[in-house]
C-alpha positions in Angstrom: 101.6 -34.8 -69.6 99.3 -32.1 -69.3 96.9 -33.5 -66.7 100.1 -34.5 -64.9 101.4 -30.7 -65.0 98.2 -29.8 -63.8 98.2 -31.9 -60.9 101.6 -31.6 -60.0 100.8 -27.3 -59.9 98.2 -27.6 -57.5 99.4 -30.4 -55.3 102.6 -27.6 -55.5 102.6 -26.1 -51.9 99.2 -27.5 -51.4 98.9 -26.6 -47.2 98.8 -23.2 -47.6 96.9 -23.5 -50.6 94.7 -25.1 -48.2 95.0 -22.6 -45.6 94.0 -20.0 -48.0 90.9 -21.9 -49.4 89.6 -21.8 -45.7 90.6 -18.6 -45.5 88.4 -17.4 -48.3 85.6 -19.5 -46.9 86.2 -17.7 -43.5 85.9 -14.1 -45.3 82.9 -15.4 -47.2 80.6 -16.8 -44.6 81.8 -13.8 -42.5 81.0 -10.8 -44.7 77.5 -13.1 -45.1 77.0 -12.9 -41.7 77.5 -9.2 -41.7 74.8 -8.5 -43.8 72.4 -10.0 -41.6 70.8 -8.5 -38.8 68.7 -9.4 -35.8 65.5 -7.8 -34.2 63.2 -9.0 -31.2 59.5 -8.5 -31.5 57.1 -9.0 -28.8 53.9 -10.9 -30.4 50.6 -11.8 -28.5 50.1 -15.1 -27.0 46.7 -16.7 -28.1 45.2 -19.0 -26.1 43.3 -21.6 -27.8 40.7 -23.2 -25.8 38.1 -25.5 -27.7 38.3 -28.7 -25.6 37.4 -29.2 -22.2 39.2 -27.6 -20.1 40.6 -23.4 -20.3 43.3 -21.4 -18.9 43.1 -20.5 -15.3 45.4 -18.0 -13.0 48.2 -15.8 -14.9 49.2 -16.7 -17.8 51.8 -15.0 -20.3 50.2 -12.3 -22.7 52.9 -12.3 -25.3 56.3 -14.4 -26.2 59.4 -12.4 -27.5 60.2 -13.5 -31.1 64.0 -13.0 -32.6 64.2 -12.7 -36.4 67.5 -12.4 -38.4 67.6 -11.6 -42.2 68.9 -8.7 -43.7 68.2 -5.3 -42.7 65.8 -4.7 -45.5 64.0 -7.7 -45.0 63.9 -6.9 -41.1 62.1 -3.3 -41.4 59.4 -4.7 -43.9 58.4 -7.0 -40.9 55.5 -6.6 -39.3 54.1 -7.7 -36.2 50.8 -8.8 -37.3 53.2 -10.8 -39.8 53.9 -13.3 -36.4 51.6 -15.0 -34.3 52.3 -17.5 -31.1 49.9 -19.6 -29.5 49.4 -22.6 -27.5 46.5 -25.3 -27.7 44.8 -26.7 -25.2 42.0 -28.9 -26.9 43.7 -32.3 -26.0 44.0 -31.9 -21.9 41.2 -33.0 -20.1 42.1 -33.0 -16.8 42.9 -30.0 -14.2 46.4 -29.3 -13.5 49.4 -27.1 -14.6 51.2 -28.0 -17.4 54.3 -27.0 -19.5 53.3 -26.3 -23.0 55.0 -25.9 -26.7 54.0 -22.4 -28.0 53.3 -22.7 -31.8 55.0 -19.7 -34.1 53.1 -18.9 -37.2 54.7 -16.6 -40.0 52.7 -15.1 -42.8 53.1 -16.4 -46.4 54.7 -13.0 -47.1 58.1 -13.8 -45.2 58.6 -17.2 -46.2 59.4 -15.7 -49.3 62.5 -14.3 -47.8 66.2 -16.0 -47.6 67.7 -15.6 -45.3 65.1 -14.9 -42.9 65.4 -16.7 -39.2 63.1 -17.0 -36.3 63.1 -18.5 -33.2 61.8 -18.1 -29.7 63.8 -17.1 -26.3 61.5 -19.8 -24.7 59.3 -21.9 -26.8 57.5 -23.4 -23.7 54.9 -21.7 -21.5 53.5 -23.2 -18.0 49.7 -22.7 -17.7 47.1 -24.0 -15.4 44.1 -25.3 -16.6 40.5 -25.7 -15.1 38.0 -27.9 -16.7 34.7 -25.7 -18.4 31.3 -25.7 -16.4 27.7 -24.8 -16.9 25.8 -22.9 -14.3 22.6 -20.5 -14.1 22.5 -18.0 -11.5 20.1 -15.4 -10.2 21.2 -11.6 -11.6 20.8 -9.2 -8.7 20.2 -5.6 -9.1 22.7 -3.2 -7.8 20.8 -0.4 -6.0 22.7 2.9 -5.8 20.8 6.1 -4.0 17.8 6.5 -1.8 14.2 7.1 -2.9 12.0 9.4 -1.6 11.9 10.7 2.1 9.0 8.6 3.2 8.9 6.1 0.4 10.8 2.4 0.2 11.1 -0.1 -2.2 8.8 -2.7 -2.4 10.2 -5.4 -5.1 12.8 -5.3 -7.9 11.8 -7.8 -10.4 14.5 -8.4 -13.3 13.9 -10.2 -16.6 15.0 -12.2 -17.2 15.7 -13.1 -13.4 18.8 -16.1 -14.3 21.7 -15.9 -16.9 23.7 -18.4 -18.0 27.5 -18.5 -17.4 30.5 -20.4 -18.6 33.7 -20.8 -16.9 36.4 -22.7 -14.8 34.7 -25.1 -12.8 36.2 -24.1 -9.5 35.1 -20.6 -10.4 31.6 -21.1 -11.9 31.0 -23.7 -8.6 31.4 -20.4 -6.5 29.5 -17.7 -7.9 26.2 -17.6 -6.3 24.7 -14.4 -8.3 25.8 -11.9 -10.8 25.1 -8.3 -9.9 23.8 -5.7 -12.4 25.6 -2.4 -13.1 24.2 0.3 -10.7 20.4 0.8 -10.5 19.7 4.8 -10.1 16.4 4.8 -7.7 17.1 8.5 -6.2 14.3 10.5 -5.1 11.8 7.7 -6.8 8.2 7.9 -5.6 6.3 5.8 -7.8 6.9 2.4 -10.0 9.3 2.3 -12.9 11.5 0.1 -15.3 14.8 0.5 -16.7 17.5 -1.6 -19.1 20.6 -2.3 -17.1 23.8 -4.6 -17.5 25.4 -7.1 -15.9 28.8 -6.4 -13.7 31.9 -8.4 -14.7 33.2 -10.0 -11.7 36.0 -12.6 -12.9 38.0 -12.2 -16.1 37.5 -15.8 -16.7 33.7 -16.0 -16.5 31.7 -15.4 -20.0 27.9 -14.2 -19.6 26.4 -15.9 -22.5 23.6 -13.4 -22.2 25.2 -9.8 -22.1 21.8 -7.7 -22.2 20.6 -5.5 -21.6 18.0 -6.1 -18.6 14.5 -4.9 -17.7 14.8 -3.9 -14.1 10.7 -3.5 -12.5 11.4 -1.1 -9.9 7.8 -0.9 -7.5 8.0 1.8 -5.1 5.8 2.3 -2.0 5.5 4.6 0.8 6.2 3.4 4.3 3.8 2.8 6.4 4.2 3.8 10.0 2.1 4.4 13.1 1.6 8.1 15.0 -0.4 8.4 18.2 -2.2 11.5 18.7 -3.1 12.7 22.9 -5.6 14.9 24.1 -8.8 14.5 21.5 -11.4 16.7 22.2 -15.0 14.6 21.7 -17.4 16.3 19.9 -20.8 16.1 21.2 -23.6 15.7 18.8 -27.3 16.4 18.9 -27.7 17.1 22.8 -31.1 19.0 23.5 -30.4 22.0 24.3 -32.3 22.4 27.1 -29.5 19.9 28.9 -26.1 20.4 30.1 -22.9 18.0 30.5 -22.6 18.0 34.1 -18.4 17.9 33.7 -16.5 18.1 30.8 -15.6 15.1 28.7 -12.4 13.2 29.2 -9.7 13.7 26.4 -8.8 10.6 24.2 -6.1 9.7 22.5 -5.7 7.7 19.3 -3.1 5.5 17.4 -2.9 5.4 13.6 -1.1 3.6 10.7 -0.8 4.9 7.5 1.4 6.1 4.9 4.4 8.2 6.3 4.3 11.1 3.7 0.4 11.4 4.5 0.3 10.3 8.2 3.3 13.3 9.2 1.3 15.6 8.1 -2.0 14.9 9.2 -3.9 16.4 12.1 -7.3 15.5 13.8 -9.7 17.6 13.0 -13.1 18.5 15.4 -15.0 16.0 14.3 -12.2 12.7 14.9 -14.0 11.7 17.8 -17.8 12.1 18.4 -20.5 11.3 21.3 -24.0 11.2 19.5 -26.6 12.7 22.2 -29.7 12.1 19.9 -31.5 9.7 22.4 -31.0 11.8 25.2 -34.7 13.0 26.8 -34.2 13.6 30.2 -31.2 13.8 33.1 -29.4 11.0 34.1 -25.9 9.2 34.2 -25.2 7.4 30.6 -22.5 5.1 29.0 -22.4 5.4 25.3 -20.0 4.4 22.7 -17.3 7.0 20.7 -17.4 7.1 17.0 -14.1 7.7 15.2 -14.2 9.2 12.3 -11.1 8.1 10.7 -9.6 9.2 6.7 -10.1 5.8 4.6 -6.6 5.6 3.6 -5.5 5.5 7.8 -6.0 2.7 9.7 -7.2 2.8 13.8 -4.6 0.5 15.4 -5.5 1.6 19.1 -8.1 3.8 20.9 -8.0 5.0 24.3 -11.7 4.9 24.8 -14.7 2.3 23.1 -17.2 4.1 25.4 -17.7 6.9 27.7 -19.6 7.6 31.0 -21.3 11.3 31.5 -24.0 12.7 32.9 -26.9 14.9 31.8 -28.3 17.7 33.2 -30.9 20.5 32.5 -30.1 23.5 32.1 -30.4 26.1 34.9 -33.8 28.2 34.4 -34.9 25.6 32.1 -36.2 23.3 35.1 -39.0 26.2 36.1 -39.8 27.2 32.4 -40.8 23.5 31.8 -42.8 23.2 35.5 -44.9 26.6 34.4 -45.5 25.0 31.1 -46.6 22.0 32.5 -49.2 24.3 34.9 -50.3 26.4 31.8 -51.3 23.0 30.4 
């Protein structure tokens, strides 16, 4: 009788019994919900790359993360607590592609309940270039000028190749890595100095990142100066003879280093007649010495010899008949 009362009280108006059970369940599940809150966090993307082929144009940075827990469980969250990334070790061929992006949680938060995340898109499109292999020359970047009268002669770098890594497409067309600028201002002799290398593409990796010996050899220019109206210095004429005319003036062409040669002026004793053999009068042709610096070179000469005549002296014709008489 007493399982019967029982059964006949809660069978007794048993719809809104009902209603109220789901009522309660309602309220429940709603004041839960109340308590939890939501929160979006932006986390980096990592790309992982240990296959073949790597990431290639734009890519996402980060993926926005939702989380819902409760609000205590929300502010102890950290971002380094989250991690996204997507893998590309198992695509082997060039293309674009529409990838999963993997959410990682620390051991920390799985201990909370509730705790909830999820992704506002859990896909990323990439484009991927197979890796190459290449060594290329490095190139030194020359800023400045060196000394007025000076040039560079040779910039030797060690060690003159480096090895890069990269997309294939973009490995294929570099041709040379420059360094980072190369000072040579107002240089007048050799020198060496460490430089680096200049990053040109995000997506290229210098296996060797330095630093570099730059040999920086330094010479002056050599350039060419002409030089009119030479007077010749006559040498060891008798003095009891005369030049019947004056000499001719020469001229001269010379090569030599720019910050000597601007300067330099013939001297007296550039171009020279050498008389030594001369006895009596007559008309001669004798060849010029130019006396040149060692460190200038003679590139042109107006004269290789020189026709003059020789005369005696006036007066000196009868002193030499009365000494001939005396005798």
């Amino acid at each position: 009788m007493n399982t019967k009362r029982l059964l006949d009280k809660i069978l007794d108006k048993w719809p809104a019994k009902v209603v109220c059970l789901i009522i309660a369940i309602f309220l429940y599940f709603f004041h839960q919900a109340s308590l939890i809150d939501s929160k979006t966090i932006v986390v980096p993307l990592q790309i992982i790359e240990n296959g073949i082929v790597m990431q290639i144009g734009n890519a996402p940075k980060s993926v926005s993360v939702i989380i819902r827990a409760d609000e205590e469980t929300i502010k102890s969250v950290m971002p380094s607590d989250i991690s996204a990334s997507i893998c590309l070790d198992d695509i082997t061929q060039k293309g674009t592609y529409k990838l999963p992006v993997k959410i990682n949680i620390s051991e920390s938060l799985m201990e909370y309940d509730p705790f909830e995340i999820k992704m506002k898109d859990d896909t990323v499109t990439i484009s991927v270039d197979r890796k190459a292999i290449k060594y290329v020359p490095i190139v030194p970047s020359v800023i400045g000028e060196v000394a007025n009268g000076y040039e560079i002669e040779s910039i030797t770098m060690s060690p003159s190749t480096i090895e890069i890594i990269g997309p294939e497409s973009i490995v294929n067309a570099t041709e040379q890595i420059y360094t980072t600028r190369l000072n040579v201002s107002n240089a007048e002799t050799n020198f060496s100095t460490e430089t680096s290398y200049q990053q040109l593409n995000k997506l290229l990796t210098v296996v060797d990142e330095g630093p570099f010996k730059a040999e920086v050899t330094v010479k002056p220019k050599i350039i060419e100066k002409e030089y009119d109206s030479i007077k010749i210095e006559v040498l060891y004429l008798d003095t009891s003879f005369e030049l019947a005319e004056p000499l001719p003036l020469v001229s001269i062409k010379l090569s030599g280093a720019m910050p000597v040669l601007e300067n330099y002026i013939p001297s007296k004793h550039t171009v020279q007649l050498n008389l030594y053999d001369i006895k009596e009068e007559g008309t001669y042709e004798l060849p010029l010495r130019y006396v040149i610096p060692a460190n200038f070179q003679l590139i042109e000469k107006s004269d290789e010899e020189i026709t003059f005549t020789v005369v005696r002296k006036p007066g000196e014709e009868g002193e030499e008949e009365a000494a001939e008489a005396e005798n």
